[in-house]
C-alpha positions in Angstrom: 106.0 -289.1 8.1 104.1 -286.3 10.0 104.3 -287.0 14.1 100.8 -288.3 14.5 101.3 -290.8 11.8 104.9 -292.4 13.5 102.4 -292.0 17.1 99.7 -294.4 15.5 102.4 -297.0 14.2 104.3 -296.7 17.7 107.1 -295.5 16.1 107.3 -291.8 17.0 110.3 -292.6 20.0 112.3 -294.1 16.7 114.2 -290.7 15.3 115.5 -289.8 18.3 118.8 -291.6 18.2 119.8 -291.1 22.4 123.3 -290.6 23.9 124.6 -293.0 26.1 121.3 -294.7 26.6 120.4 -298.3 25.8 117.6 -296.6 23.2 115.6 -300.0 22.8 115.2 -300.5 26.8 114.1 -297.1 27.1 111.7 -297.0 24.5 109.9 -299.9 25.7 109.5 -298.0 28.9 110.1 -294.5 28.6 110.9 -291.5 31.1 109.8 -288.3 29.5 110.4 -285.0 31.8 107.4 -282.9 30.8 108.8 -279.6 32.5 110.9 -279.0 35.8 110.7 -276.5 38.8 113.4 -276.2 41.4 114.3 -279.5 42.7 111.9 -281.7 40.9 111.1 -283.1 37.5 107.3 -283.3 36.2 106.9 -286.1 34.0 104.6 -286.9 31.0 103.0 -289.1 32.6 101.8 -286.8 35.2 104.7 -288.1 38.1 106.9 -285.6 40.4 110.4 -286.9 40.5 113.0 -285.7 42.3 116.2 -284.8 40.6 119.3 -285.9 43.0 122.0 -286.2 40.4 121.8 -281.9 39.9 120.4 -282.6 35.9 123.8 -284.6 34.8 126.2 -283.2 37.3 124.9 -279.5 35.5 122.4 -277.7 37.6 123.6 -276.9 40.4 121.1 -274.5 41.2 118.2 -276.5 40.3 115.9 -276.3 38.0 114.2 -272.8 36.3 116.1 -270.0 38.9 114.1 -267.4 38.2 117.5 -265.0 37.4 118.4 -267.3 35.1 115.4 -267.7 33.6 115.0 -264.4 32.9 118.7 -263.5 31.5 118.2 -266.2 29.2 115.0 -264.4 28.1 116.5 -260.8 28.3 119.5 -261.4 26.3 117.5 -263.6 23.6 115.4 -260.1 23.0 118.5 -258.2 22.8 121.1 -259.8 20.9 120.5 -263.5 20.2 123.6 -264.6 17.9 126.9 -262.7 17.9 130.0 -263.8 15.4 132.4 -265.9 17.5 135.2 -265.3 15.4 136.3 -261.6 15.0 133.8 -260.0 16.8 133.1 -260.3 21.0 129.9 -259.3 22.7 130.1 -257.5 26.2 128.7 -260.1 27.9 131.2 -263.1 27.2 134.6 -260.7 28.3 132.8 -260.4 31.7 132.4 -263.7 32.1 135.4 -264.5 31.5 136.9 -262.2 34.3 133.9 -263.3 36.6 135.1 -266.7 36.2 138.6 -266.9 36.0 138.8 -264.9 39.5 137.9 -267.8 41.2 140.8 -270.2 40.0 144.0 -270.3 41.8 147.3 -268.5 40.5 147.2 -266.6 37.5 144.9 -269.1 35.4 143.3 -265.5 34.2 142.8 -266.6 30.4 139.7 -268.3 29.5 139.1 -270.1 26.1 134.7 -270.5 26.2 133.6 -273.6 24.3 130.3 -275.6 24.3 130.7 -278.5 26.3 133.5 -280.6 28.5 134.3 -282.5 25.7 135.1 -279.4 23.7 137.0 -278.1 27.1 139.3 -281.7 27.2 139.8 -281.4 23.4 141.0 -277.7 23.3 143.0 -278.2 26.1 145.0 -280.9 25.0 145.6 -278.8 21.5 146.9 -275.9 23.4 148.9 -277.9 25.3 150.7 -279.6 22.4 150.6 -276.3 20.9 152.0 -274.4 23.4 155.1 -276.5 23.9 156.0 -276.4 20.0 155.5 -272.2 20.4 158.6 -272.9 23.0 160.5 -274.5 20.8 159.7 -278.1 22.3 157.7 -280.0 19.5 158.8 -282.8 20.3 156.6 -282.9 22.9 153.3 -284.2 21.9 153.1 -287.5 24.3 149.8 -287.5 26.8 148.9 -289.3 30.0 145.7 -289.6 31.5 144.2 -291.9 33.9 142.6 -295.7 34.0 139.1 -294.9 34.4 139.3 -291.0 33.9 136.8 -289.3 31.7 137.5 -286.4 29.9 134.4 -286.1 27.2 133.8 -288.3 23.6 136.0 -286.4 21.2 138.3 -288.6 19.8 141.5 -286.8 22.5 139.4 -287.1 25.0 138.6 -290.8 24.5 141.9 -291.0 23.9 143.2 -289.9 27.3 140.1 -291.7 28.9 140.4 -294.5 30.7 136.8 -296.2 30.3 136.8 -298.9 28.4 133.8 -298.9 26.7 133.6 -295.2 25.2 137.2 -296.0 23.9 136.6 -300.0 22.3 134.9 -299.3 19.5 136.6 -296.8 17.8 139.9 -297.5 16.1 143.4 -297.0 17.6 142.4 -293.2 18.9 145.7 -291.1 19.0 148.9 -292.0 19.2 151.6 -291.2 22.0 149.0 -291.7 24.8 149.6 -293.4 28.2 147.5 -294.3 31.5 148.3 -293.8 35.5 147.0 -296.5 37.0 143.4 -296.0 39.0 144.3 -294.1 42.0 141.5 -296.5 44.3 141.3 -300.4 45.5 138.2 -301.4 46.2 139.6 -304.4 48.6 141.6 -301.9 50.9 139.1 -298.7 50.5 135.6 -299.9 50.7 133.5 -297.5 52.4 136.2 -294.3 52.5 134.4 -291.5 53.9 136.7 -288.5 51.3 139.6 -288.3 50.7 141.3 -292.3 51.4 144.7 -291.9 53.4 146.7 -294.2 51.2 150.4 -293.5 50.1 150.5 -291.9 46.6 154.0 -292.6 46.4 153.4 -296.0 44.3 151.7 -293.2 41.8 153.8 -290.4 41.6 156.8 -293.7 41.2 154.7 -294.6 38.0 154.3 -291.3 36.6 158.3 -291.1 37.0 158.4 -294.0 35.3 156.4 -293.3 32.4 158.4 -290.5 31.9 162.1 -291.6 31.8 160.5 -294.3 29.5 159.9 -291.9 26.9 162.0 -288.9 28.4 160.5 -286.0 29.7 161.6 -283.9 26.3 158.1 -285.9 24.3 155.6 -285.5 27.2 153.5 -282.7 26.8 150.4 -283.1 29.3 149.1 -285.2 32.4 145.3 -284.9 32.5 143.0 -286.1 35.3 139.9 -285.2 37.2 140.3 -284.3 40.7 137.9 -287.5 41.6 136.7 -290.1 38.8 133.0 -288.7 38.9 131.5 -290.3 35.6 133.7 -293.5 36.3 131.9 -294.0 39.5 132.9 -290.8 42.4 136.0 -292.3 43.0 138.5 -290.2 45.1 142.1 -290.5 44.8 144.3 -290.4 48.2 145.2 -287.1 49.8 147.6 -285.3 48.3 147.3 -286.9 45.0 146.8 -284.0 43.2 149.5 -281.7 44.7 152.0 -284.5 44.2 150.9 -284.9 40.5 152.1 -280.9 40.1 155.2 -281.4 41.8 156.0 -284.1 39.5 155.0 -282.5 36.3 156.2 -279.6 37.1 159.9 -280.8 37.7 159.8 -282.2 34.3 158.4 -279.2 32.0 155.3 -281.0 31.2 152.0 -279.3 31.4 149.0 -280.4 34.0 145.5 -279.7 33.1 142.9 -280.6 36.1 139.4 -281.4 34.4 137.0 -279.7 36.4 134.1 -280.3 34.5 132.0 -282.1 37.6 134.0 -280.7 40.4 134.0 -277.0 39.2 131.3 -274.2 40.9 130.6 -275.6 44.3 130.3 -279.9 43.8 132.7 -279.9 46.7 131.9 -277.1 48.8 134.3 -274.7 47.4 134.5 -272.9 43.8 136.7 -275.0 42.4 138.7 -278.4 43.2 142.4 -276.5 42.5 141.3 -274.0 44.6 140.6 -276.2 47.4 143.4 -278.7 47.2 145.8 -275.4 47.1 146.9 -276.6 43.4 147.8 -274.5 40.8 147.6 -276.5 37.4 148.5 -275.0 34.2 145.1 -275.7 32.2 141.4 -276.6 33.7 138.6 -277.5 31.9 135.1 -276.7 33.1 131.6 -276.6 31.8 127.7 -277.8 33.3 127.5 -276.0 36.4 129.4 -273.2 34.9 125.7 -271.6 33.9 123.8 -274.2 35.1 123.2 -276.1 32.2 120.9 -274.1 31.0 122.5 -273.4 27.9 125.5 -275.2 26.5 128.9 -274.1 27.3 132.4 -275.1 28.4 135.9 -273.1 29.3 139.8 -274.3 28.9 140.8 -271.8 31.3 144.8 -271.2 30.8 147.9 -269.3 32.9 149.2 -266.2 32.0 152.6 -268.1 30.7 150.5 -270.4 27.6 148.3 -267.5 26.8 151.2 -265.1 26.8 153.1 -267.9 24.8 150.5 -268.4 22.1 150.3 -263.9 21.7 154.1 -263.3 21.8 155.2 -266.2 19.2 152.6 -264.7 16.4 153.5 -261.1 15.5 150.3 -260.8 13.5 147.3 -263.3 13.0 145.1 -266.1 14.6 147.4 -266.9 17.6 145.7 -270.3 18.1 143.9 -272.1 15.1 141.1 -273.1 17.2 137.6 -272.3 18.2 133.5 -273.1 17.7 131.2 -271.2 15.8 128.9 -271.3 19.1 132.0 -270.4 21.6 130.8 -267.9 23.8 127.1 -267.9 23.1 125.3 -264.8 24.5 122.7 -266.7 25.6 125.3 -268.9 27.3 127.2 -266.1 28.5 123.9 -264.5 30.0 122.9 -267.7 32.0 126.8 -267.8 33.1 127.0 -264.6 34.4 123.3 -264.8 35.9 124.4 -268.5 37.6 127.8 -266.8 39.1 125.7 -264.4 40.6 123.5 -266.6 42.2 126.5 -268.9 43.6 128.2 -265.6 44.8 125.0 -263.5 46.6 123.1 -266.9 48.0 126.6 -268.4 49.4 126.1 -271.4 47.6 129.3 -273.1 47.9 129.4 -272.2 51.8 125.7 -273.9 51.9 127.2 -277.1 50.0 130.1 -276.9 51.7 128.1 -277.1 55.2 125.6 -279.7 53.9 128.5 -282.2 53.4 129.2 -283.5 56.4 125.1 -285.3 57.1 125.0 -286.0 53.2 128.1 -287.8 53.8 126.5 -289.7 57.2 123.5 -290.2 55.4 125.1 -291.9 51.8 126.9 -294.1 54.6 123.7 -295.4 56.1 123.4 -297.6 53.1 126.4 -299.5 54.5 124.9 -303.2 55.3 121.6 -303.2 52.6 121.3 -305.6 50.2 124.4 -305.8 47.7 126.2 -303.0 48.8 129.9 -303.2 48.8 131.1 -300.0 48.7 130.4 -296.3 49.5 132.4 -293.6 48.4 131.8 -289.3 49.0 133.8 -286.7 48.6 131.6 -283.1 49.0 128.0 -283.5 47.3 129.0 -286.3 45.3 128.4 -290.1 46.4 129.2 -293.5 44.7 127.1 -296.8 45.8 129.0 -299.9 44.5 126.7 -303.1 44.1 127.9 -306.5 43.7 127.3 -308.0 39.8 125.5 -310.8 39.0 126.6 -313.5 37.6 126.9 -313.1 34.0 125.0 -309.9 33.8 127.5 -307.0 34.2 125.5 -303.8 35.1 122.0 -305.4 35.2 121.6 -305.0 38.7 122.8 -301.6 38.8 120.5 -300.9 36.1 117.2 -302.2 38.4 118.2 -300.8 41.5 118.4 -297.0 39.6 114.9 -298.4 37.7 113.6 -298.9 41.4 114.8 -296.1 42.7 112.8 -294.0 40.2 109.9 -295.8 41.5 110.2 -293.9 44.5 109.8 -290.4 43.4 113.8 -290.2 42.8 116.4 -289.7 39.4 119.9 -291.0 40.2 122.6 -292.4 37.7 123.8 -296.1 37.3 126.7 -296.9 35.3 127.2 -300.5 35.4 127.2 -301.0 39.1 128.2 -298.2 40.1 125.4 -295.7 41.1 126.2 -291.9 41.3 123.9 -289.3 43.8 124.8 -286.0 43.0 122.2 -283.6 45.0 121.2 -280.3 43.7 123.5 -277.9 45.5 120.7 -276.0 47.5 118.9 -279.2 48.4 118.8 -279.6 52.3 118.2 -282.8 54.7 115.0 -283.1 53.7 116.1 -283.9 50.1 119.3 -285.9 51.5 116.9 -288.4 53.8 114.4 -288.5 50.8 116.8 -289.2 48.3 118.7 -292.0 50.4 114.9 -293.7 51.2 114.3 -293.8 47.7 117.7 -296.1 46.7 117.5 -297.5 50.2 113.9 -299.0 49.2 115.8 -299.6 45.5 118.0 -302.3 47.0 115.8 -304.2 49.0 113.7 -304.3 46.1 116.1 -306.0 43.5 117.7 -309.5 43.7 
């Protein structure tokens, strides 16, 4: 059936089978982004929207930077395809060292994939891996986190904590345990960053999880350094430094998912970096080239990598990889997108902007249905009440209303996520907060 056929039996939205969208909803009433320019969408329907959730947590530099732009174009004329396994382009070992110069310690060896999910999944393998290189097979246990979300492979669902992108499909993998969520709504409501609450209780749990099943079968503990897909919710200070100290005592790997918080989300390169935490594994990916092309990173220490090249005397030294890992048109937009973040001091710009985004998310304390606000650098979550026997419905409107006014955020369920583009400035900030401000008084 030939396009203008499907078009005159209203059918031509049907093919398109959409990710995490509710596909009959939005077909009734779609929103189709025509083309996009800096911090705005144009629709097809002839509308100027702006974008304050940065693409999907991704472009951090907006939309269409004009070096990016042009690398993409440049490298597509020059070499458009290069062999991922066996062969290397120039432009993908720069990277690499461009990148992993900004992570703490010596996390110096970077594994490029072509998404977060990828990043979570090869993670985990090199973890379990890595540990059976040392001699320790036995440990192949993981532990992730109640309402952590590490991608939709099946070990990333796996050591997710949301419940719905892990219901419907079968028992996942075995060996697999959850912290508990690191936030209570009743005693945290309206936490301007980081909530001063005692991590002990956590770090008591994780110690109990492990003499359960002994330190010798644990391999990994994998969390984000705030639940940004589950909602922006921010675990207490310290959390994360307390979460190495524990698995380091024990031999058992960490691995900080850094897919949101990576390249400047909270004012700084990195969320390890900031925190002054040195895991053993991070996963990146969106912002990393500013989602102009797809690609992710498990970026590794010196100790796995060296693992994994001195246990193989000849070989593949990991039995792992993508046939688009590395992508010189990925690797282009990465290395033009670094750039830009270096020589336009973008994360000093986000990191200044934070303190009146932060007033300015908080202004929406008291409008209809709010009951909580939560921020944590350029990232916000807005938490309004349910109604009664429709779960996420009125999340759902107040995000449709909010796009009335000229603004794209996120709802999942109730919670609604603001996520402005990194080189937005008060202008954007007071527009975007109008926009949902208007949403909320304009849903019941």
């Amino acid at each position: 059936m030939t396009r203008e056929t499907k078009a005159r039996a209203n059918d031509w939205l049907q093919s398109y089978w959409m990710p995490f969208t509710p596909n009959k909803a939005f077909k009734a009433a779609p929103r189709l982004n025509q083309r996009a320019d800096g911090f705005y969408y144009y629709t097809t329907d002839g509308r100027k929207v702006l974008d304050a959730f940065s693409g999907l947590w991704c472009c951090n530099l907006g939309h269409r930077h004009p070096k990016i732009v042009e690398a993409i174009k440049a490298q597509a004329d020059e070499l458009d395809y290069s062999n991922a396994f066996n062969f290397g382009h120039p432009k993908v070992f720069e990277l690499a060292n461009v990148v992993a110069e900004q992570f703490p310690g010596d996390l110096n060896h970077v594994f490029f994939v072509n998404s977060g999910s990828e990043a979570a999944d090869t993670a985990l393998k090199m973890a379990i891996a890595y540990h059976r290189l040392k001699g320790q097979g036995t440990r192949t246990r993981l532990i992730g986190r109640v309402n952590g979300y590490h991608g939709v492979g099946f070990g990333g669902i796996s050591v997710g904590g949301m419940v719905n992108n892990r219901k419907f499909f079968g028992s996942l993998l075995p060996g697999v345990d959850h912290l508990s969520f690191p936030y209570d709504m009743n005693a945290q409501a309206f936490t301007r960053g980081e909530p001063d609450r005692d991590v002990e209780p956590f770090m008591r749990e994780l110690e109990g999880l492990i003499a359960l099943h002994d330190a010798s079968t644990v391999a990994a503990v994998i969390v984000e350094p705030f639940a940004g897909s589950g909602g922006v919710f921010i675990p207490p200070k310290n959390y994360l430094k307390c979460l190495r100290e524990v698995t380091k005592k024990h031999g058992i790997l960490l691995i900080v998912d850094e897919v949101i918080s990576g390249f400047g989300r909270m004012g700084a390169s990195n969320a390890a970096t900031l925190f002054s935490v040195e895991p053993d594994i991070v996963t990146v990916a969106k912002a990393i080239n500013n989602g102009a092309v797809p690609m992710g990173a498990a970026i590794a220490s010196k100790e796995i990598y060296d693992t994994f090249m001195e246990a193989t005397t000849a070989g593949v030294e990991f039995f792992h990889g993508y046939t688009y890992s590395g992508h010189p048109l990925a690797a282009a937009a990465g290395l033009a997108a670094q750039e830009v973040f270096r020589d336009e001091g973008v994360y000093e710009k986000a990191r200044a902007l934070g303190a009146y985004f932060e007033d300015a998310i908080h202004s929406l304390k008291g409008e209809p249905h709010v009951i909580d606000i939560r921020n944590i650098g350029l990232a916000a979550g807005v938490t309004v009440a349910a109604r009664d026997g429709a779960p996420g419905a009125r999340g759902t409107d107040v995000f449709l209303k909010t796009y009335e006014q000229g603004v794209a955020i996120r709802a999942n369920g109730e919670h609604l996520a603001i996520a402005p583009i990194l080189t937005q400035g008060r202008a954007e900030i007071d527009m975007t907060v109008d926009a949902l401000r208007k949403g909320l008084r304009a849903v019941a």
